[in-house]
TIFITOR-700946 format. One line per field, with one value per atom (N, C-alpha, C): residue number from 1; residue in three letters; chain; atom name; x, y, z. Coordinates in Angstrom, 3 decimals, always signed. Layout:
// TIFITOR-700946
num = (NUM,...)
residuo = (Ala,...)
cadena = (A,...)
atomo = (CA,...)
xx = (X,...)
yy = (Y,...)
zz = (Z,...)
//
This chain:
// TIFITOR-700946
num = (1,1,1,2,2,2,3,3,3,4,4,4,5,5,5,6,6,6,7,7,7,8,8,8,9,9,9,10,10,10,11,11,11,12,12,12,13,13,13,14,14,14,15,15,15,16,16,16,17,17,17,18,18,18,19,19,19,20,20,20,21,21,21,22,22,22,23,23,23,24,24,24,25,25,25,26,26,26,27,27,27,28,28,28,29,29,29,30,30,30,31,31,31,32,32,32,33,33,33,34,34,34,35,35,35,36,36,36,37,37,37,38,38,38,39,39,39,40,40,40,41,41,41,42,42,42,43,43,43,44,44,44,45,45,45,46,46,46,47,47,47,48,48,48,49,49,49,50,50,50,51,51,51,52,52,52,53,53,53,54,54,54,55,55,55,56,56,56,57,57,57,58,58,58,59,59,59,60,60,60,61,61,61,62,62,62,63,63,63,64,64,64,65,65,65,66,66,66,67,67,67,68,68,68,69,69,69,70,70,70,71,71,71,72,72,72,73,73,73,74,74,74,75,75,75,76,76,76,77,77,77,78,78,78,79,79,79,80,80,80,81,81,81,82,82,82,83,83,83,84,84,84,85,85,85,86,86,86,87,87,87,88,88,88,89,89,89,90,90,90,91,91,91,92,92,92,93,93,93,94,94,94,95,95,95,96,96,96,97,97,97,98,98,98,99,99,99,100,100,100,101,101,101,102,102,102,103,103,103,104,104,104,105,105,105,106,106,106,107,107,107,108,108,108,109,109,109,110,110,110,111,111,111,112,112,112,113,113,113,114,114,114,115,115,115,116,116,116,117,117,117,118,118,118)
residuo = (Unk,Unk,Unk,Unk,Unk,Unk,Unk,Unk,Unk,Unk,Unk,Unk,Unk,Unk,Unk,Unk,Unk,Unk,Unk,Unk,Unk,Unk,Unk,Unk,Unk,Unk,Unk,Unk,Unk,Unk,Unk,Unk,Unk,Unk,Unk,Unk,Unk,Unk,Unk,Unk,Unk,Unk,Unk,Unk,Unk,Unk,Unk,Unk,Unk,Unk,Unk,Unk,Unk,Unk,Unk,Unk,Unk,Unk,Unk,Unk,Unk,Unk,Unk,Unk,Unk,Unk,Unk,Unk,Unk,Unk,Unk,Unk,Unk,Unk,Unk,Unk,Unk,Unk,Unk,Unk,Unk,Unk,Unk,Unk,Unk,Unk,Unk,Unk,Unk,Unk,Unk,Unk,Unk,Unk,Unk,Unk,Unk,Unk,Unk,Unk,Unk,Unk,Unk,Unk,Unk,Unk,Unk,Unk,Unk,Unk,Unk,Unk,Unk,Unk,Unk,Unk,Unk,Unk,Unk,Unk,Unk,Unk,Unk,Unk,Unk,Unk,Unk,Unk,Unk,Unk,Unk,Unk,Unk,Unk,Unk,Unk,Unk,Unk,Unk,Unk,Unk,Unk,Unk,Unk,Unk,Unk,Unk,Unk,Unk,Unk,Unk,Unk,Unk,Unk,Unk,Unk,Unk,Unk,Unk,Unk,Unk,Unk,Unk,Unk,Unk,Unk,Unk,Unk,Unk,Unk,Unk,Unk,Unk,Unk,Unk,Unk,Unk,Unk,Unk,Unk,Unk,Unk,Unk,Unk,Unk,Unk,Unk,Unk,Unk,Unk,Unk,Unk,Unk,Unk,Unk,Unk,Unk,Unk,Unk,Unk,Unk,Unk,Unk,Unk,Unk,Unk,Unk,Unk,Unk,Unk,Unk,Unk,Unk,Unk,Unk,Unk,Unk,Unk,Unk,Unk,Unk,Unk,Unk,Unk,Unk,Unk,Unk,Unk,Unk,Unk,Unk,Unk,Unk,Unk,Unk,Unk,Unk,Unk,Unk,Unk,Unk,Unk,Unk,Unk,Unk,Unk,Unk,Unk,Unk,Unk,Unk,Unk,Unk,Unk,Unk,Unk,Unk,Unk,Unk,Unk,Unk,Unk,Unk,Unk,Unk,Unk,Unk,Unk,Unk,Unk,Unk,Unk,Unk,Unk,Unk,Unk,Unk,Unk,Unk,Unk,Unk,Unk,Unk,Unk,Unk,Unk,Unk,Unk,Unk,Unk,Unk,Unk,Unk,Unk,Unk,Unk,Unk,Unk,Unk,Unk,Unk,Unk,Unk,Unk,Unk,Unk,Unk,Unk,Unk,Unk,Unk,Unk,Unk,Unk,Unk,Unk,Unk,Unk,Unk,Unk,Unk,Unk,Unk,Unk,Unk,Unk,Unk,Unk,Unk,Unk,Unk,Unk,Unk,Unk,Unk,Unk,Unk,Unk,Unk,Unk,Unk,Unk,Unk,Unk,Unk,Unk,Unk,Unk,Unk,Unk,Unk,Unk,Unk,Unk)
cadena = (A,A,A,A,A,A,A,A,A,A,A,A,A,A,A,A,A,A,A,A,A,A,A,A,A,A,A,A,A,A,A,A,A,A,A,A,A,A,A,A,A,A,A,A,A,A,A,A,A,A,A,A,A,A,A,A,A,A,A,A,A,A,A,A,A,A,A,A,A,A,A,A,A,A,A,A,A,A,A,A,A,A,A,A,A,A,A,A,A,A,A,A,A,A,A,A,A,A,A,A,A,A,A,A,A,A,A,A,A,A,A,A,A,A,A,A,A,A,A,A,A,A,A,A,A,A,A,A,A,A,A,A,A,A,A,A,A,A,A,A,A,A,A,A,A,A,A,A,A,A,A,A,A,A,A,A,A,A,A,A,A,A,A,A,A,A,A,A,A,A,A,A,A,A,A,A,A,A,A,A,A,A,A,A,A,A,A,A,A,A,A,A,A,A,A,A,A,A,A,A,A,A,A,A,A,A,A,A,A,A,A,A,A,A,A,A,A,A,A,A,A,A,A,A,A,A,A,A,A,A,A,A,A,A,A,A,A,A,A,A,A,A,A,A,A,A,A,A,A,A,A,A,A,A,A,A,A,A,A,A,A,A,A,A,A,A,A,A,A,A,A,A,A,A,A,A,A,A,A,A,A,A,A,A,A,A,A,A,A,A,A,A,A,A,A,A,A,A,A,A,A,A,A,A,A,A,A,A,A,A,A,A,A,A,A,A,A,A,A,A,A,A,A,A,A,A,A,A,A,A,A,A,A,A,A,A,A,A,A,A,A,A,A,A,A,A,A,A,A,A,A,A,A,A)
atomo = (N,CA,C,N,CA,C,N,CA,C,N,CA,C,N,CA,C,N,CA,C,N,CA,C,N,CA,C,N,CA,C,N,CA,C,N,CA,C,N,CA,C,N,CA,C,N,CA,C,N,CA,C,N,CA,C,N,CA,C,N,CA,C,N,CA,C,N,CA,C,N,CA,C,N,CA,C,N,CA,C,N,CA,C,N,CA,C,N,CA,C,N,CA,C,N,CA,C,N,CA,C,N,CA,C,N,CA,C,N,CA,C,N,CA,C,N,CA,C,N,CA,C,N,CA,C,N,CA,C,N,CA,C,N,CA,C,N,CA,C,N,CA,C,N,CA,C,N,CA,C,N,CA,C,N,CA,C,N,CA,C,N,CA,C,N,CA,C,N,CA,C,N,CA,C,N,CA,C,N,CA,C,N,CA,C,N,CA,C,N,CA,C,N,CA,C,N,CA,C,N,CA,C,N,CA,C,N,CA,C,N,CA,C,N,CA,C,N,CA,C,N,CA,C,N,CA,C,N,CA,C,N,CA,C,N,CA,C,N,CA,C,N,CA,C,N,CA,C,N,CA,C,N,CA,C,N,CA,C,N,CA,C,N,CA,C,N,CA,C,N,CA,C,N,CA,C,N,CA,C,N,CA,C,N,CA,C,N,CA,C,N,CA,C,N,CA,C,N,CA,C,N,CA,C,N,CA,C,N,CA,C,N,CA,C,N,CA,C,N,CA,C,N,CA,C,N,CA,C,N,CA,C,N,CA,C,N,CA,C,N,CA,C,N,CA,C,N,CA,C,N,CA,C,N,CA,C,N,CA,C,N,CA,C,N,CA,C,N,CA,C,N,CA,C,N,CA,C,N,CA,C,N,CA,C,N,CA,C,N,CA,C,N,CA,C,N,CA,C,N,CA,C,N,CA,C,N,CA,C,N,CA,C)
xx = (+0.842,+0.000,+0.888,+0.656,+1.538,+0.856,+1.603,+1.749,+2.420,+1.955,+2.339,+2.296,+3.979,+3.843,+4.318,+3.986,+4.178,+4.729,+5.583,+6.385,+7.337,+7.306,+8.348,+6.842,+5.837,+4.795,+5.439,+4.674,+5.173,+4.396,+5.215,+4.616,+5.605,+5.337,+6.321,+5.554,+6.633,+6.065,+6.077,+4.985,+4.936,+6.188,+6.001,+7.341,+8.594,+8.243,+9.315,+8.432,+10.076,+9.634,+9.370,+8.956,+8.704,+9.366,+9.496,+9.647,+9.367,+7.919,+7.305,+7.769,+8.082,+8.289,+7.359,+7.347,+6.165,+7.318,+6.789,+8.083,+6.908,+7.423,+6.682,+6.875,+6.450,+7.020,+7.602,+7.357,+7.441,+7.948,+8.782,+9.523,+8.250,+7.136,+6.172,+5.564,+5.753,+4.762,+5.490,+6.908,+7.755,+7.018,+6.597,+5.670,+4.541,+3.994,+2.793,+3.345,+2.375,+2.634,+1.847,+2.672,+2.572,+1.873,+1.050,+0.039,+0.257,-0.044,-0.252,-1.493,-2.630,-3.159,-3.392,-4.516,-4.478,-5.812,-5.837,-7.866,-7.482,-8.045,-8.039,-9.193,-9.366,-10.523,-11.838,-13.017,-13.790,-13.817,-13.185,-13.140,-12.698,-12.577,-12.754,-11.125,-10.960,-10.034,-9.737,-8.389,-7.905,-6.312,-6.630,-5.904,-4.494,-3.279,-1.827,-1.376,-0.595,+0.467,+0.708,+0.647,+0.887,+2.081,+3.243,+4.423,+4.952,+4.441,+5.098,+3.784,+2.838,+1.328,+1.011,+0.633,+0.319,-0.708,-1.523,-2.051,-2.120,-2.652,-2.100,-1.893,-2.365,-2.517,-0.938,-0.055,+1.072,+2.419,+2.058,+2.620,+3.745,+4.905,+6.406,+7.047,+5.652,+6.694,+6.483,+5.879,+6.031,+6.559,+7.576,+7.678,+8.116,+7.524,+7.758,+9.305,+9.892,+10.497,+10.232,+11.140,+11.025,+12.644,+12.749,+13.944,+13.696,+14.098,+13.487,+14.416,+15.735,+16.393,+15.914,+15.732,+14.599,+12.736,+12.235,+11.323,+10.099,+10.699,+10.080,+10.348,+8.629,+8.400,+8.361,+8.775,+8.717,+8.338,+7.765,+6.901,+7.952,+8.742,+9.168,+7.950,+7.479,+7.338,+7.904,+7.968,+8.718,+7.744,+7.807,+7.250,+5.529,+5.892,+4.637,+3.530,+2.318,+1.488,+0.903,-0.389,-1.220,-2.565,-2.718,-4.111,-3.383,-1.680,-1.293,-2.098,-1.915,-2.733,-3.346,-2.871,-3.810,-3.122,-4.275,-2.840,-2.852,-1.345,-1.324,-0.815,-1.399,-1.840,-0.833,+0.122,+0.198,-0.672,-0.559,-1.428,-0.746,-1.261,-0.445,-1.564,-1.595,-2.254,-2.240,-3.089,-3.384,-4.827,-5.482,-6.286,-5.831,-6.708,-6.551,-7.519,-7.863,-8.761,-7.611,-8.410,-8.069,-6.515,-5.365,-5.018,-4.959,-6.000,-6.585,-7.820,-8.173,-9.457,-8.962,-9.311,-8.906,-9.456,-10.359,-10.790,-10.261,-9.077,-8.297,-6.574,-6.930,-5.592,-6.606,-5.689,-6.325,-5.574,-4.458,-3.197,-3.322,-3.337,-3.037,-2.337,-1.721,-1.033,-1.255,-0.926,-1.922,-2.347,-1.414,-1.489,-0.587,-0.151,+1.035,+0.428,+0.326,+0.116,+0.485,+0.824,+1.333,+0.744,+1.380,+0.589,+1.573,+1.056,+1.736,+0.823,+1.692,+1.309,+1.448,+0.971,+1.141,+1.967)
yy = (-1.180,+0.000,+1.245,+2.153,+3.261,+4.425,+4.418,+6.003,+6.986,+8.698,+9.462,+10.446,+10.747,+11.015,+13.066,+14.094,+15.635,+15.874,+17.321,+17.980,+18.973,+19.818,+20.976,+22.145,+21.865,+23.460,+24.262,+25.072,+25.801,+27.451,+28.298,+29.550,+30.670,+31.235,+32.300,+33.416,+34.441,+35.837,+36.005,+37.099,+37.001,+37.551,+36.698,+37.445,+36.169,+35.085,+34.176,+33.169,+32.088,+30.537,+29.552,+28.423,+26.778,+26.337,+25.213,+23.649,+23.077,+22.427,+21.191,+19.798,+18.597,+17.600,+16.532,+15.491,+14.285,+12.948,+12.238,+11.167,+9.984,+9.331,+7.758,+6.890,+5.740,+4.551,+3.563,+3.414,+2.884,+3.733,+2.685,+3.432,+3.527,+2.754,+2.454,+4.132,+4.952,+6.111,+6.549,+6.672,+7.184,+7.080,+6.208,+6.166,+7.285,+7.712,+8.624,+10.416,+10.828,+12.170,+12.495,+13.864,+13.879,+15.243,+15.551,+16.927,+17.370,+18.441,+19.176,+19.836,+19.894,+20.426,+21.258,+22.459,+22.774,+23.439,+23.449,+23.484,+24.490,+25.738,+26.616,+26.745,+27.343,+27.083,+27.661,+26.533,+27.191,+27.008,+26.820,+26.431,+24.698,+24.961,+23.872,+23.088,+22.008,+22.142,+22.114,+22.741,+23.191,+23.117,+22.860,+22.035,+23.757,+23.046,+23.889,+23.606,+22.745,+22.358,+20.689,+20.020,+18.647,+18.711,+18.443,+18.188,+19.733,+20.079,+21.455,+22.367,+22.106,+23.108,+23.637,+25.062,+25.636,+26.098,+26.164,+27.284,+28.691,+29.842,+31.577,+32.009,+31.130,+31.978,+31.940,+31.091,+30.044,+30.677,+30.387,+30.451,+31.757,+31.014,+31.974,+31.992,+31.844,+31.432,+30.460,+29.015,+27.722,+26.783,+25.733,+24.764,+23.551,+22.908,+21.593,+20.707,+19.840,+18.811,+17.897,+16.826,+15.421,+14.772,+14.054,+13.121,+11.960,+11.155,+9.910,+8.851,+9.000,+8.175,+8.472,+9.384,+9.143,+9.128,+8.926,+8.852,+9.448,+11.304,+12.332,+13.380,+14.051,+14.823,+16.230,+17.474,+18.936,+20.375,+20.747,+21.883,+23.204,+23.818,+25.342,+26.116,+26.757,+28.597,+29.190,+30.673,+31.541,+32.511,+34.026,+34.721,+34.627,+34.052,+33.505,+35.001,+34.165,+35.460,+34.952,+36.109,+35.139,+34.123,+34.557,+34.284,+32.518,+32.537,+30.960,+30.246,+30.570,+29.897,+28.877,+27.860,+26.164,+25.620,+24.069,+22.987,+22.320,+21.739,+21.630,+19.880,+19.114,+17.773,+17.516,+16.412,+15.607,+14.698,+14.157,+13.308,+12.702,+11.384,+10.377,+10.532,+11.225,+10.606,+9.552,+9.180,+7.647,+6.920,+8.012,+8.008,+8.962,+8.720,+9.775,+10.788,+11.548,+12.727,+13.854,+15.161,+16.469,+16.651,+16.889,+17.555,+17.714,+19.005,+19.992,+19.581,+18.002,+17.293,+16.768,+16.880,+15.553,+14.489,+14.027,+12.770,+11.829,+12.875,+11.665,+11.243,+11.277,+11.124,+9.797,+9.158,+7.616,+7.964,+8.305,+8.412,+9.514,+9.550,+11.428,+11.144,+12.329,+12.287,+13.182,+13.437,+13.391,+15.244,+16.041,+17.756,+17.969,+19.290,+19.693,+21.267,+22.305,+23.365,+24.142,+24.988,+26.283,+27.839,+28.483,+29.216,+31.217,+31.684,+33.213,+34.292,+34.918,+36.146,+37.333,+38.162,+39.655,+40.497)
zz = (+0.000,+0.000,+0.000,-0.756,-1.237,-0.069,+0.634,+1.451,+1.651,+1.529,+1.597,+2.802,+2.967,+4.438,+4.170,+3.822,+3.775,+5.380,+4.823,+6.124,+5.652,+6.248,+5.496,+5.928,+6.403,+6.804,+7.681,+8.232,+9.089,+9.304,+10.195,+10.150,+9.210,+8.795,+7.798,+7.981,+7.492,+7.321,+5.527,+5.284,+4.196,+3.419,+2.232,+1.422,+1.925,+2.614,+2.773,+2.286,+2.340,+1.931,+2.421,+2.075,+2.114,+1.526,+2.097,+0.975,+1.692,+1.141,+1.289,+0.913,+1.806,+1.046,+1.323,+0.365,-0.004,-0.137,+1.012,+0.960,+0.439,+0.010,-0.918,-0.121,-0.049,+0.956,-0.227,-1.278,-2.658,-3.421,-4.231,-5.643,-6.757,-6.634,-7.777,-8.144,-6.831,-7.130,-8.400,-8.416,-9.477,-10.990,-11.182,-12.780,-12.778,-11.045,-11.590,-11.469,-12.285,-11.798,-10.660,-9.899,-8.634,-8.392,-7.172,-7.414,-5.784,-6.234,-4.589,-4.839,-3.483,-3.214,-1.935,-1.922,-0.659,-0.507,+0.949,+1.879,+2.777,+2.593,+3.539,+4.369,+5.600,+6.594,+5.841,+5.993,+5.242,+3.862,+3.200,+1.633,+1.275,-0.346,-0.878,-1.065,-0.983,-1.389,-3.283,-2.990,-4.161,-5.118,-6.522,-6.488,-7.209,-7.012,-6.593,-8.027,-8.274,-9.044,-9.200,-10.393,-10.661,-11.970,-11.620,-12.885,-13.225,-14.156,-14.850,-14.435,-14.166,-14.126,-12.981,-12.990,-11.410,-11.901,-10.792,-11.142,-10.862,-11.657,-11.769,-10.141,-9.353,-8.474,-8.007,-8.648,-7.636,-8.650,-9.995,-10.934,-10.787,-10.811,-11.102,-9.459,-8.359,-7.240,-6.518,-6.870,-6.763,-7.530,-7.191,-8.427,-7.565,-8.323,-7.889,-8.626,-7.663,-7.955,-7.331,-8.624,-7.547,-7.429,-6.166,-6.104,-6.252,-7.285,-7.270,-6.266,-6.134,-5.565,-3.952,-3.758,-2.217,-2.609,-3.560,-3.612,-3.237,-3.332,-3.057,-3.472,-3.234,-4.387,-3.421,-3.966,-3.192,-4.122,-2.954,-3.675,-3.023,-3.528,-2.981,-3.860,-1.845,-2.114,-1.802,-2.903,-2.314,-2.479,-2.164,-1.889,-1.510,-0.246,+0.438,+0.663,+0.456,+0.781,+2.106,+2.305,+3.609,+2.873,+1.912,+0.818,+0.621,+0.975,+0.706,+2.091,+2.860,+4.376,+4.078,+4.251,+4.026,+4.537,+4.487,+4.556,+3.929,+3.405,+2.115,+1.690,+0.825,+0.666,-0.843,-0.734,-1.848,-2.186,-3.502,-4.172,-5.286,-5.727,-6.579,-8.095,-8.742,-9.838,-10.408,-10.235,-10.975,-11.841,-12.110,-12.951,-14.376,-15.461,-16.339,-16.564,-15.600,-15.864,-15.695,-15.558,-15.309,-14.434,-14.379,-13.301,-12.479,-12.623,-11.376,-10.784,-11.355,-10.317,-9.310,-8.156,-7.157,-6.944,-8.091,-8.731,-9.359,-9.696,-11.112,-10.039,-8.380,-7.441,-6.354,-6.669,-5.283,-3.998,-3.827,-2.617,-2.132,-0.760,-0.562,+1.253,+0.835,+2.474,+3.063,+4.635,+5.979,+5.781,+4.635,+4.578,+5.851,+5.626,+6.157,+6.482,+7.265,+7.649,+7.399,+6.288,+6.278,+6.363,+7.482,+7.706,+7.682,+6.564,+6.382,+7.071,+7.895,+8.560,+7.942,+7.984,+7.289,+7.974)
//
């Protein structure tokens, strides 16, 4: 059973960074592409960045990599806002829909807290 364990949240001031990481327990995740999402209080969750794709809200100061020889995947932010405030969830795609659905992800790990102050 493929589990994902996130860590790297925290508290920041705005205008600083993260790095989030997504550790695999399995090398198998390596074939899928890999997604971040995130649920702020009150809202939906929502989906971040999967491979090369962010979305506008993220775009130019998030990016994702992966290490495959540790079998994890990381999201740097940088110029954190407070509007980033969630907590924030990897996911294994493994269906073929959308992306930015969290329909087309079976795996997800436990979300990680990040939280920007003004």
């Amino acid at each position: 059973q493929l589990q994902l364990v996130e860590s790297g949240g925290g508290l920041v001031q705005a205008g600083g960074s993260l790095r989030l990481s997504c550790a695999a327990s399995t090398r198998t995740f390596s074939t899928y592409n890999m997604g971040w999402f995130r649920q702020a209080p009150g809202k939906e969750r929502e989906w971040v960045a999967t491979s090369t794709y962010y979305t506008d809200s993220v775009k130019g100061r998030f990016t994702i990599s992966r290490d495959h020889t540790k079998n994890t995947v990381y999201l740097q932010m940088n110029s954190l806002k407070p509007e980033d405030t969630a907590v924030y969830y990897c996911a294994v795609k493994t269906r073929s829909g959308s992306f930015y659905d969290s329909g087309s992800y079976d795996y997800w790990g436990q979300g990680t807290q990040v939280t920007v102050s003004s």
